[in-house]
C-alpha positions in Angstrom: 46.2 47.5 9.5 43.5 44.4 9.7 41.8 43.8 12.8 41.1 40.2 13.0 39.1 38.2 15.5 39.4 34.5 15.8 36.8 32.6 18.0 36.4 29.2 19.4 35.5 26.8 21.8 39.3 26.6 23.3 42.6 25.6 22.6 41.9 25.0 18.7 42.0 28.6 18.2 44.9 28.7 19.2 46.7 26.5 16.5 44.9 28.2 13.8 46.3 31.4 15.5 49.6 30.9 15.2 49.5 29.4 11.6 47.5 32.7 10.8 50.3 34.7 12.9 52.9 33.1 10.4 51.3 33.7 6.9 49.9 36.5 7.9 52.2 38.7 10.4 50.5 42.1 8.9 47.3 42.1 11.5 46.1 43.3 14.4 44.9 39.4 16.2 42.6 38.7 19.0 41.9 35.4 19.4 38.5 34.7 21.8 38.2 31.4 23.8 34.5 30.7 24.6 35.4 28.4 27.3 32.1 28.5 28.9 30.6 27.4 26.0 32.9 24.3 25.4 32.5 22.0 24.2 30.6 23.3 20.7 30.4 19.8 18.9 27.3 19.2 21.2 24.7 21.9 21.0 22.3 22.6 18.8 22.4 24.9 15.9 20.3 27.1 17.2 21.8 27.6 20.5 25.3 28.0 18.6 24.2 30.5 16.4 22.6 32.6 19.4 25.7 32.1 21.6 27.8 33.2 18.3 25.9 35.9 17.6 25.8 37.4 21.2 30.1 37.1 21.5 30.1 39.0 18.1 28.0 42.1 19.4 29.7 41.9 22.6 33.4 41.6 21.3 32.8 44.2 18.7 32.1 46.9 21.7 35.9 46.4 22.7 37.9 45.2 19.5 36.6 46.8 16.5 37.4 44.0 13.9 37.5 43.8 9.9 37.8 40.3 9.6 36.6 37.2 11.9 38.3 33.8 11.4 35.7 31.0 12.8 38.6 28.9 14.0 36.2 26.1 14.5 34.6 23.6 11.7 31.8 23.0 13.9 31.1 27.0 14.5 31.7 27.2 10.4 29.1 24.4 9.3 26.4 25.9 11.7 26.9 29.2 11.9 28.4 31.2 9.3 25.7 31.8 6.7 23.8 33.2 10.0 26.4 35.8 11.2 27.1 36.7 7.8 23.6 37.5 7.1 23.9 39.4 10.7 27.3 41.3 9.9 27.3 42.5 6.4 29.9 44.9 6.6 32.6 42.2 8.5 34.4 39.8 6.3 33.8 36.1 7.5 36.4 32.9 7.2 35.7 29.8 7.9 37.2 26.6 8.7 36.1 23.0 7.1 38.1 19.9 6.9 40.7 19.4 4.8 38.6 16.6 2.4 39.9 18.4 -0.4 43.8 18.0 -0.3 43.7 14.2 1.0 41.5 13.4 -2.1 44.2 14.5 -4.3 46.5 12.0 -2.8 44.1 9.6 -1.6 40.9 7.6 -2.6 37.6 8.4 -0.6 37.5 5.1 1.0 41.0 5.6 2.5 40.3 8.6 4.2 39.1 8.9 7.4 37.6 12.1 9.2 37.4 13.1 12.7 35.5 15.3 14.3 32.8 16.5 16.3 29.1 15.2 16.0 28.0 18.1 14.7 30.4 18.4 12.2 30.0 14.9 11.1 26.2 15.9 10.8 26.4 19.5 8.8 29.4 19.8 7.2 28.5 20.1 3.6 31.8 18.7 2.2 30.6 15.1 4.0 28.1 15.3 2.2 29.3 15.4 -1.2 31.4 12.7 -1.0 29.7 10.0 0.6 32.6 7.1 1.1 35.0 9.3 3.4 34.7 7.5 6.2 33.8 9.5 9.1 33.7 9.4 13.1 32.8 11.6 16.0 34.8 12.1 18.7 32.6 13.8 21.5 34.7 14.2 24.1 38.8 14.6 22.5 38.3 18.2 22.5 37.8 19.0 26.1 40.4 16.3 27.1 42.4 18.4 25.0 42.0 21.2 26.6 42.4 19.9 29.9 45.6 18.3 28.8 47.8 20.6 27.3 50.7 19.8 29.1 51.0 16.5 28.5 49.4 15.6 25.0 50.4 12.5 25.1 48.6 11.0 27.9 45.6 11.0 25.2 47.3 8.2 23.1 45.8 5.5 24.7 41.8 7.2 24.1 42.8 7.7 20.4 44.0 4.5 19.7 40.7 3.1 21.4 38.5 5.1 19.9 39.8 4.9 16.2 39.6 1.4 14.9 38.8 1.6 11.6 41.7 0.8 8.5 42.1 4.2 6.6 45.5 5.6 4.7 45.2 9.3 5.7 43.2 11.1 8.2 42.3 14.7 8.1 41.7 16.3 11.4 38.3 18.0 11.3 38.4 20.1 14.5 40.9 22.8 15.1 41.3 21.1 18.5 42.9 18.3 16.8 45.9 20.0 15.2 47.5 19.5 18.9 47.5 16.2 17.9 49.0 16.2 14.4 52.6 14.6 15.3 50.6 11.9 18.2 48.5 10.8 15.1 50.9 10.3 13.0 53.4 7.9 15.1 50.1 6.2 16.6 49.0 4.9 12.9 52.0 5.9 10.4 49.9 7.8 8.1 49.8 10.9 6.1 47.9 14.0 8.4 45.4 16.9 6.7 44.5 20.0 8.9 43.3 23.4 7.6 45.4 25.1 9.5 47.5 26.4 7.1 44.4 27.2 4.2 42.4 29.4 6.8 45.9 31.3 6.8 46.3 31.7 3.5 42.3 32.7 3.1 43.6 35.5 5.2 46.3 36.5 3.8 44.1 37.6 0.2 42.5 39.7 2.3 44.7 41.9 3.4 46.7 45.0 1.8 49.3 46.1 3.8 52.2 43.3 4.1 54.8 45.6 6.5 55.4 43.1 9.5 53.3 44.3 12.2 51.2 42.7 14.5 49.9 42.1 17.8 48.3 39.9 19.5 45.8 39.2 22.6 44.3 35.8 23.9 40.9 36.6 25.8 38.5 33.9 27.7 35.4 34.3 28.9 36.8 31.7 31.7 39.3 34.1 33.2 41.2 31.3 34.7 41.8 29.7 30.8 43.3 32.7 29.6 47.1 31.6 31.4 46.7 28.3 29.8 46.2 29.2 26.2 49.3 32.0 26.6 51.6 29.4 27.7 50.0 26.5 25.1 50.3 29.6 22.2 54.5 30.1 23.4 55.4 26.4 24.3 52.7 24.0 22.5 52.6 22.2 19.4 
């Protein structure tokens, strides 16, 4: 059986967990919370790739994983050409916005991303098509996170912040997926996450398909780790 590591910033990990944990039931999961590094969409490359690189070496001393899911877009546009050169023998997955799928339904200047800055600046798929319209949200996913409970007291920053006229928005931070069914009754459009492809990524790489798996949500902010159980079992 696969052991699989997912790592973010927060509560984003845990969205892409439980689509993973439903594609995929044949793995061994831990999902890590880096909540003392939140948020990621604001630090350099550099220091993301350091702090990466350092919960890699020291996660690997106490879970011995195949495969490492970078629930994060932000942490995948930075970092994973890095830890791939660093970890040869580990199997890396990434996570980038779902661009792809909306432009099969939608044209470029009707789609609208969100994200962090630092997705908005190195995602690669941003850059190759040029008219997606695109805006940074620094600060949704820590109110997020500190807002599990009650999603829905964020309505009123989202509809602030996002002014611009666009047909279909794809969510380009895993924190977002909490917010799927709030974006859609705030502007009545179609929704894109990558939820669901970083799954199925997965699932090619695994053999064994007997349902068996276990899972374990770890923070590096001991009081977080409470929070995510209860958002994994009762959230979105």
């Amino acid at each position: 059986m696969k052991n699989v590591l997912l790592i973010d910033s927060g509560s984003g990990g845990v969205n892409v967990l439980k689509e993973c944990v439903k594609v995929c039931p044949y793995c061994n999961y831990l999902l890590f919370c880096d909540s003392k590094n939140l948020p990621y969409g604001e630090k350099s490359n550099n220091d993301l790739i350091d702090i990466t690189i350092d919960n890699l070496k020291k996660i690997k001393e106490y879970f011995n994983y195949d495969i490492v899911v970078l629930a994060c877009n932000t942490l995948t546009a930075v970092a994973i050409d890095r830890v791939r050169e660093e970890f040869r023998e580990i199997t890396f997955i990434g996570t980038v916005p779902a661009i792809k799928p909306a432009l099969t339904e939608f044209s470029e200047e009707d789609v609208l991303v969100i994200a962090t800055p630092s997705t908005i600046k190195n995602n690669l798929l941003l850059k190759r098509y040029p008219k997606v319209k695109r805006l940074a949200l620094p600060t949704l996913a820590q109110m997020i996170d500190e807002n599990l409970d009650d999603l829905d007291s964020l309505d009123q920053f989202v509809k602030k912040s996002i002014t611009v006229d666009f047909k279909a928005i794809v969510l380009g931070c895993t924190h977002y997926f909490s917010l799927r069914s709030n974006f859609e009754r705030l502007f009545n459009v179609k929704v894109f996450d990558s939820a669901n492809g970083v799954a199925r990524r997965l699932l090619s790489f695994v053999d064994e398909r007997e349902i068996n798996y276990k899972i374990s949500i770890f923070s590096n902010r001991q009081q977080d780790i409470a929070k995510f159980w209860w958002f994994y079992q009762n959230g979105v």
